[in-house]
C-alpha positions in Angstrom: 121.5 75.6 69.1 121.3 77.4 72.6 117.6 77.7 74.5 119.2 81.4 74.9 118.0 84.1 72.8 120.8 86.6 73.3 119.9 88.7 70.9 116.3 89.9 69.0 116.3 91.5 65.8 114.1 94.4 66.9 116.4 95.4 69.2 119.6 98.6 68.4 122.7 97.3 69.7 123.2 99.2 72.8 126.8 100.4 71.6 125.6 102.3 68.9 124.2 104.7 71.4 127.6 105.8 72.2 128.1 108.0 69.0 125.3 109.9 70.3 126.8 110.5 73.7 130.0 111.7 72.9 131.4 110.7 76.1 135.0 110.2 76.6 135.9 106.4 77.2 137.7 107.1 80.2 133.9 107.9 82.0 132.6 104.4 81.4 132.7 102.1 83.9 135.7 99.1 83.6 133.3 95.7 82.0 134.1 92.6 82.6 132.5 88.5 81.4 131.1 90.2 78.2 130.3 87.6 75.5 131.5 87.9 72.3 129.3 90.0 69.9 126.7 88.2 67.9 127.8 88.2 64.6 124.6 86.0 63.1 122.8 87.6 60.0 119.0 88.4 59.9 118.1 85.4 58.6 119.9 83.1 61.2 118.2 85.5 63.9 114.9 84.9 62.6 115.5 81.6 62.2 116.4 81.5 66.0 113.2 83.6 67.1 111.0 80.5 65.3 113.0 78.0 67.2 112.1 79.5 70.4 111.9 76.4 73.3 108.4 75.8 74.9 107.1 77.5 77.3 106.8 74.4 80.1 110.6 73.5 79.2 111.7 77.5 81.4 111.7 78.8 84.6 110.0 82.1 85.1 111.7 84.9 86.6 109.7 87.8 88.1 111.0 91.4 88.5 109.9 94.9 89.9 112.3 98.1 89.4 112.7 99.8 92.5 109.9 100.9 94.8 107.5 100.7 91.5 104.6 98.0 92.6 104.7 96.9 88.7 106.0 93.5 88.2 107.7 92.0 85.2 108.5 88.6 83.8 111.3 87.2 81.5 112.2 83.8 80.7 115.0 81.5 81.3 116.0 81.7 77.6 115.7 85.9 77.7 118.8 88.0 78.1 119.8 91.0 80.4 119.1 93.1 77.5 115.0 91.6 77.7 115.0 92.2 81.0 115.8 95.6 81.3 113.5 96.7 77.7 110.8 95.1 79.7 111.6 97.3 82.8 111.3 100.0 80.5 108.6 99.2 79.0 106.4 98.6 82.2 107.9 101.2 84.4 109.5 103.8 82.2 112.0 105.1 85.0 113.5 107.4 82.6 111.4 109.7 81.3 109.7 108.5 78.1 113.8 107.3 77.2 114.7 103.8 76.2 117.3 101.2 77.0 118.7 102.5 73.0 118.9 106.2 73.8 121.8 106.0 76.0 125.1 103.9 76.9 124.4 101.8 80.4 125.4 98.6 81.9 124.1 96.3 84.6 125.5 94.8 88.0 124.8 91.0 88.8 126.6 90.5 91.6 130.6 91.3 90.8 130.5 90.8 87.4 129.3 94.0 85.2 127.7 93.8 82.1 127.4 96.0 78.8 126.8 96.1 75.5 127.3 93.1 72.8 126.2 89.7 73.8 124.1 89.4 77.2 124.1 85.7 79.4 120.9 83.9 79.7 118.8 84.8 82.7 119.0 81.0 83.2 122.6 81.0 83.2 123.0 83.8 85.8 122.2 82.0 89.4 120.3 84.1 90.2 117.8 83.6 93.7 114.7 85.3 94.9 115.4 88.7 97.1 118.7 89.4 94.5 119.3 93.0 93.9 120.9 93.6 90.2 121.6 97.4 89.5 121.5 98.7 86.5 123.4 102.0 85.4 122.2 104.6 82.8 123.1 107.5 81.1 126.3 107.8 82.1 126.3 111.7 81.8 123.5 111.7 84.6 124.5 108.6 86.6 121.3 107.4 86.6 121.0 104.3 88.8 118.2 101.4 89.1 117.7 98.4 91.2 116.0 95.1 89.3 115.0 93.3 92.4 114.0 89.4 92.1 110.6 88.7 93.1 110.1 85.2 93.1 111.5 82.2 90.3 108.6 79.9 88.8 108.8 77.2 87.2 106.5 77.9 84.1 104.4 74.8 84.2 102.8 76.4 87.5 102.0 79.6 85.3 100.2 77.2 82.9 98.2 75.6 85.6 96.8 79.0 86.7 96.6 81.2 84.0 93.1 81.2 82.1 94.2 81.7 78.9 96.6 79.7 76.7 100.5 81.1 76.9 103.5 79.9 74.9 107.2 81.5 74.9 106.5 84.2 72.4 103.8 85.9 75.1 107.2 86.8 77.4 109.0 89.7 78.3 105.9 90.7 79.5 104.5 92.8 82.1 102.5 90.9 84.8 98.8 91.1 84.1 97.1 92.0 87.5 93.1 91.1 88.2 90.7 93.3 86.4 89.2 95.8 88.8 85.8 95.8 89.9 83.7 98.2 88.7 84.3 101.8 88.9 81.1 104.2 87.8 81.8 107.5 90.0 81.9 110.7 88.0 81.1 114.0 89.3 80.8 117.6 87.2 80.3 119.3 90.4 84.2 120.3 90.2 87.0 119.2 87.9 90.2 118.8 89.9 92.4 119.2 87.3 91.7 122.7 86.6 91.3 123.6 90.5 94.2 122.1 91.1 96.3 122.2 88.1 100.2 121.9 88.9 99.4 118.9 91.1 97.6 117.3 88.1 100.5 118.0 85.6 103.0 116.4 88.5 100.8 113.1 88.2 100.5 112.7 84.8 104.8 113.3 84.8 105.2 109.9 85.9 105.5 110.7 89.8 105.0 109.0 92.9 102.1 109.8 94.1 100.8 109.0 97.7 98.1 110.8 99.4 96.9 110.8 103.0 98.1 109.8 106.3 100.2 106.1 106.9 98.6 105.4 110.4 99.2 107.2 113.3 102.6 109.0 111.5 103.6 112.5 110.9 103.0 111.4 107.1 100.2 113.1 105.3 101.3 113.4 102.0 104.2 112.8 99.6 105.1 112.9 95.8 108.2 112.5 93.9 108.9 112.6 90.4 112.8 112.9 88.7 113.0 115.1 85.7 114.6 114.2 82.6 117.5 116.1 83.8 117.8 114.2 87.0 116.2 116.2 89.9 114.2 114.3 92.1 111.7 116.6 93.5 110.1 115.7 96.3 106.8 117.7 98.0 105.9 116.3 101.6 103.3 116.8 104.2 103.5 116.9 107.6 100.7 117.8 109.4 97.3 116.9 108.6 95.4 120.1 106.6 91.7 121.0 108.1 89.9 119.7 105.0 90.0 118.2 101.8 90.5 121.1 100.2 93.0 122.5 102.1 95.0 118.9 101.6 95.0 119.7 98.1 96.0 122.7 98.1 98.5 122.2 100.0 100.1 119.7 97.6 99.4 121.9 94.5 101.1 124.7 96.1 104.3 122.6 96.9 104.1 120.6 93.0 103.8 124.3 91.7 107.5 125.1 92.9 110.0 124.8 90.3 113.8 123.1 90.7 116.4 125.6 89.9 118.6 122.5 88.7 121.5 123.4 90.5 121.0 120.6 92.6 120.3 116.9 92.0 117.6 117.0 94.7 114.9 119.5 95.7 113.2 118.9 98.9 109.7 121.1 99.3 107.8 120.6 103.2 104.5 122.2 102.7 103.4 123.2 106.0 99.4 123.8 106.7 100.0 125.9 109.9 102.8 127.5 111.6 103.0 124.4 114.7 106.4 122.5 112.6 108.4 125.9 111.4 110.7 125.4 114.3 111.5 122.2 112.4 110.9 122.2 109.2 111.7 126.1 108.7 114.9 125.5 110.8 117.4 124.8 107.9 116.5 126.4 104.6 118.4 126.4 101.2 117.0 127.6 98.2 116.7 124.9 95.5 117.4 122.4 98.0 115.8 122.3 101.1 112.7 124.5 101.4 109.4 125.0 103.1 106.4 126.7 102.6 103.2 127.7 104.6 99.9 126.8 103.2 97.1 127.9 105.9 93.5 127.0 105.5 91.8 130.6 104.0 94.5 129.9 101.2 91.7 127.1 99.6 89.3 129.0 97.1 87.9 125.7 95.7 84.3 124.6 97.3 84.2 122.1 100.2 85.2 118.6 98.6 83.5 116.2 101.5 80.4 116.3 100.0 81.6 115.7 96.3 84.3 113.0 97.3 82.9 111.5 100.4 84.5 108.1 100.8 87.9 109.5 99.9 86.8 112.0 102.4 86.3 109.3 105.3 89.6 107.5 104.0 91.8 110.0 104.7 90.0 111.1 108.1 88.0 114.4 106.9 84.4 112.8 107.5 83.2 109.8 108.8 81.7 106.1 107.2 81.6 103.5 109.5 82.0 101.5 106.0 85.3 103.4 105.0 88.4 102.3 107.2 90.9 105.1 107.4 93.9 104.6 104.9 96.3 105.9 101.7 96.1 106.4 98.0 99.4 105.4 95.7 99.7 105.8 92.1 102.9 104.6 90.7 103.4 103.2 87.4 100.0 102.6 86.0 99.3 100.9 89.5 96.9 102.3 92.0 96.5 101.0 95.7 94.5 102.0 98.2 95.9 100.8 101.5 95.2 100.0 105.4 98.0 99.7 108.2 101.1 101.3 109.3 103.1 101.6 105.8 107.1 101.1 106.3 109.7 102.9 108.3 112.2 105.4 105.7 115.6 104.7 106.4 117.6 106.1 109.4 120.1 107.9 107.4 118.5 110.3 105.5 117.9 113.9 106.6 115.5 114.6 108.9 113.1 117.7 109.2 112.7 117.7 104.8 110.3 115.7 102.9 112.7 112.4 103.1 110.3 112.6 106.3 107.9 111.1 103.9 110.0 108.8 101.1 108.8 105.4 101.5 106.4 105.2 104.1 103.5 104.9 102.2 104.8 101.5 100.7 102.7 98.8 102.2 104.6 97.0 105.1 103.6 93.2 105.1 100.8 92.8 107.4 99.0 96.2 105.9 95.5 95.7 104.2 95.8 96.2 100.4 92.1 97.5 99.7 92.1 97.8 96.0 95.2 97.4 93.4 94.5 98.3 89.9 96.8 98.7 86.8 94.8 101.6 85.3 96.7 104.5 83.8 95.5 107.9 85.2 95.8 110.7 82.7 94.4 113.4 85.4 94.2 114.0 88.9 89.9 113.9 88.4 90.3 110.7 87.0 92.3 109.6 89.7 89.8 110.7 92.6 86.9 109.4 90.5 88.4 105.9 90.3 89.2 105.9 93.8 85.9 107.3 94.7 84.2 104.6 92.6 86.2 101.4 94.5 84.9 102.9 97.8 82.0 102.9 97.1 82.1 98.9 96.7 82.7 98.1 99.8 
């Protein structure tokens, strides 16, 4: 019997999903190198679960799923079809959707693969830095990169893991340090009322980043795509007067809704007139718009006194303790960061909040401060957390 597992019992076979599409045949993309479709009965498939091989016997094979900082891990006796319910599962790119709502199909180098029987992940050659890109929903063209992280061999995971793992603990999401202790709370002000579209954007799963990257002309940027396929995106320029006025900025731009006649909606929230020469210089509605967010516009009390090491962290007070830096929250995974961040590509438009997409990931030589897998359920939680890390060091 093969070490692979091609196929789990739990799991809808991904062509059944195509009598719910209702999409002519002639839309999906040409495949090629399928395997033949597993025709074993429940009982053989169970049978095949219990057999799984040990754990020191496979190579482990860690994933992320595009920008998100979540990592992954499958096995060399997994499937493609593990791999991407675990990217799912971790990093839920679609919407709350899963791999068995709609038709897709994923890219390993030339060869394309879809429905039926998956190859091994051991039997794909695959090397660190890989790119695989997966396709789904065909209807919204929904696209994905699986990078490769790094290939183990799993006898190094049993060396360094503290608690006993076999072959039945993978697919799983990589477990991440607990986080030190976090005991801030405040009833001073509840953010999530004062600020209430920018807490219903975070709890959307967005990309959230908050704050200036260095010395750039990035103070803010979020992005979230709807289940229709927008990507809305709400950037920052200029640094506001106060932590107030940051907010509110941000609400304000979150608070702007997508007409959906476009598959992108860029929003630069501007918290004085010194950028509308740029920013305000090409406007289209649903697409590319600004708006100006000046200081008397904040009606929530002053926020450096209730928050006053995120205050210091993004450069509205001062703590000799507190190093200026960013907040991200992406998938369950919040950083708090230190350095330059990364450069966005040179091809996208400029003067729109592609300005901020990307920057605020860490570059290689920035300072991590704090990385957590906690899941935020509102923007208060979210400052309170952070708050609370500060205050460790």
């Amino acid at each position: 019997m093969s070490e692979c597992t091609t196929r789990r019992l739990s799991n809808v076979d991904v062509n059944a999903a195509s009598q719910k599409e209702g999409s002519p045949a002639s839309k999906r993309p040409k495949v090629v190198d399928n395997s033949r479709r597993s025709t074993r009965s429940p009982q053989t498939a169970a049978a095949a679960a219990a057999a799984l091989p040990s754990l020191a016997s496979q190579s482990v094979f860690t994933f992320s799923l595009g920008k998100s900082p979540k990592k992954f891990q499958v096995l060399s006796c997994h499937n493609l079809k593990d791999l991407v319910d675990i990217a799912f599962k971790a990093c839920d790119p679609a919407d709350g959707e899963t791999p068995n709502d709609h038709l897709w199909n994923i890219q390993v180098g030339s060869k394309t693969y879809e429905g039926g029987n998956f190859p091994c992940m051991g039997d794909l050659s695959l090397k660190p830095n890989m790119t695989l890109l997966l396709h789904y929903d065909y209807g919204r063209d929904l696209k994905f990169t699986l990078n490769v992280e790094s290939i183990d061999d799993a006898q190094t995971l049993l060396d360094d893991e503290t608690t006993a793992l076999s072959t039945s603990d993978f697919p799983r999401v990589r477990p991440m340090p607990p986080p030190p202790s976090m005991t801030f709370s405040t009833d001073k002000i509840d953010l999530s009322k004062s600020f209430s579209n920018l807490d219903r954007f975070l709890t959307r799963n967005a990309e959230f980043n908050l704050f200036q990257v260095g010395r750039r002309r990035v103070h803010g940027f979020i992005k979230r795509t709807s289940s229709f396929g927008v990507m809305k995106m709400v950037f920052l320029p200029e640094k506001p007067v106060s932590l107030s006025h940051f907010l509110t900025c941000m609400d304000v731009g979150a608070a702007i809704k997508s007409s959906g006649d476009y598959v992108l909606h860029s929003i630069s929230v501007l918290p004085s007139d010194n950028l509308v020469d740029k920013y305000g210089n090409y406007v289209k509605p649903g697409l590319y718009e600004y708006r100006i967010v000046r200081s008397s516009s904040s009606e929530v009390p002053k926020l450096e006194g209730i928050f006053p090491k995120i205050s210091s962290l993004a450069g509205f007070a001062k703590d000799e303790r507190i190093p200026r830096g960013w907040i991200t929250y992406e998938n369950g995974v919040l950083r708090v960061v230190q350095g330059q961040g990364s450069r966005p590509p040179s091809d996208r438009p400029k003067y729109s909040a592609f300005d901020g997409d990307g920057v605020h990931k860490p570059a290689a030589d920035d300072k991590i401060l704090f990385r957590i897998d906690k899941k935020m359920e509102s923007l208060q939680e979210l400052f309170c957390s952070v708050e609370g890390l500060l205050e460790t060091l």
